[in-house]
N, C-alpha and C positions, 0 to 999 in steps of 0.2 A: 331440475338442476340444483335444488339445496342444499348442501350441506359438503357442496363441488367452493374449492376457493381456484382462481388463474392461477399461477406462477408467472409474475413476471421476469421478463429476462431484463439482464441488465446490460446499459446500452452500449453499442459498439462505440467506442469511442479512440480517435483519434487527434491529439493536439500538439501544438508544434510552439514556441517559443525562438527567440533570435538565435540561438544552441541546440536545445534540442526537438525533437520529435517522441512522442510518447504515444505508443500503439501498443496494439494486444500481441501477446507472446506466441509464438511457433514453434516448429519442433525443428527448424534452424535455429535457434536460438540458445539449444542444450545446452553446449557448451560453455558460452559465456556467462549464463545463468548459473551452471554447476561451479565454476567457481569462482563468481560473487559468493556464493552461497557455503562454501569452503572456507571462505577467510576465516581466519581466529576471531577476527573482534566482531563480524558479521552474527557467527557462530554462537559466540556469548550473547547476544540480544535475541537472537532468534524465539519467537513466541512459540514455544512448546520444547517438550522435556528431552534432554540429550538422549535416553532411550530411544526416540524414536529414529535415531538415525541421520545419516548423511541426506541431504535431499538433491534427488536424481535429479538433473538437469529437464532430461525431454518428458518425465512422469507429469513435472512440475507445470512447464509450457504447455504440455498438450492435455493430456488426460484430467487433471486436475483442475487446471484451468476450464474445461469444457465441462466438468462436472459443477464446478461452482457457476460457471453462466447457465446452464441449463437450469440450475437449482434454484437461480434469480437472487442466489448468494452474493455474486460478487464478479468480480475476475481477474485475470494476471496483466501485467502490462510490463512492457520495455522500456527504458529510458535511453534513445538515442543519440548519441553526440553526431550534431547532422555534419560538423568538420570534417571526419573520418568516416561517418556512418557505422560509428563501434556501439554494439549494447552495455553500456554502464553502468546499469540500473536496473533494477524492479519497482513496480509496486503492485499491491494488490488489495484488492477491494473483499472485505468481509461483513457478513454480518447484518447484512442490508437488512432494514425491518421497509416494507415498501406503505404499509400504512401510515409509518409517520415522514416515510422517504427522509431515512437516515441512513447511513453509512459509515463502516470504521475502515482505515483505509492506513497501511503501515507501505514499509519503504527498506531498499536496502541499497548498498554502491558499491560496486566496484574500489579496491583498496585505493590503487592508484588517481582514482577520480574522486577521490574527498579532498575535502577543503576549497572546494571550486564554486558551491553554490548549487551544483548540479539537485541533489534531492528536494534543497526547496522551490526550485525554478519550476521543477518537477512535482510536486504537492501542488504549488498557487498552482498550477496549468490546469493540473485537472481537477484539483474543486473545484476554479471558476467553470470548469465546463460542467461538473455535475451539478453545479449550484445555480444556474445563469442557463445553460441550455437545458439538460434534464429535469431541473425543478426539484432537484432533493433541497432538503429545507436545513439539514444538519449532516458534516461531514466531522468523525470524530477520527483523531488519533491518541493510541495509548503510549506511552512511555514508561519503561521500568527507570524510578530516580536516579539511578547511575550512570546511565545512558546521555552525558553530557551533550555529545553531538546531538543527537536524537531530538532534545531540548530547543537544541540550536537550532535546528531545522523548523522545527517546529513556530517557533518564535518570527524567523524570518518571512515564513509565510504567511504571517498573519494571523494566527489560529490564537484562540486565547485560553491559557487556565483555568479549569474549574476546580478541578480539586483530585484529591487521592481515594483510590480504589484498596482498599487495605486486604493484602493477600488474594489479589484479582486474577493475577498473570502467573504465566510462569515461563522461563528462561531454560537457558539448556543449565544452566545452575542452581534448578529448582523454583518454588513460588516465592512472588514477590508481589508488593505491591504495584501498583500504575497510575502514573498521571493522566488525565484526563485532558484534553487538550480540544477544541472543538472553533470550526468555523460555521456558524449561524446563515442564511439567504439575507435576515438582517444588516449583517456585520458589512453586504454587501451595497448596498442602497446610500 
């Protein structure tokens, strides 16, 4: 068996908050996904180069999603408003290194559901569940400097600044740098 490494998958996860419910994505979900992902100011943050296109709604939920958990990369999630039972949100999990059981973990919302609190409610839920039940030890998010909300989000949940990634990222308006942003298992005790 040497020179064989596992893949681990990453875990099913499902957490819920006085508002929302936050679970894995489905290919019910196309729709509202597609345009979250359509919005202009969504559009502008989006971590990768406008070349590559609009991003399909059911590719996004299903196939990609399924490709990253298999990968033990990552995966797709919903953010539910459990009021109505509407999807208002993503997040998604990239990037996992499972040796140091890290994780980078971005977000996006619905135009009409900003400024409610919804993304950070939604970040604190599922660190504390990746950090607190799964045992990853560091959950990071990047931010491009301009991405004031972004910040915002960030901030509320508790995450703290480390510092800047000089020409790290790139946006649908090209490279740029990014914030570094990170919640520790320390940060939690």
């Amino acid at each position: 068996m040497s020179g064989y490494v596992s893949v681990r998958r990453f875990p099913v996860l499902t957490v819920q908050t006085p508002r929302l419910d936050v679970r894995q994505l489905n290919a019910d979900d196309a729709d509202p996904v597609a345009q979250i992902f359509a919005d202009k100011q969504t559009q502008r943050w989006l971590p990768f180069p406008q070349e590559f296109g609009q991003i399909e709604g059911k590719v996004w939920c299903t196939e990609m999603a399924t490709e990253r958990r298999d990968a033990g990369d990552g995966d797709h999630y919903g953010i539910v408003r459990r009021e109505d039972n509407r999807l208002v949100g993503c997040l998604w999990t990239r990037r996992t290194d499972w040796s140091s059981r890290v994780t980078e973990l971005s977000y996006a919302v619905a135009a009409d559901a900003r400024g409610f609190g919804v993304a950070a409610e939604a970040v604190d839920a599922i660190t504390l569940a990746l950090v607190l039940e799964h045992g990853f030890q560091r959950v990071e998010v990047r931010v491009a400097p301009g991405n004031i909300a972004s910040r915002r989000v960030t901030e509320k949940a508790g995450f703290t600044y480390e510092g800047l990634l000089r020409n790290a990222g790139t946006v649908h308006g090209g490279r740029v740098d990014l914030e570094v942003w990170s919640m520790v298992a320390a940060d939690l005790r």
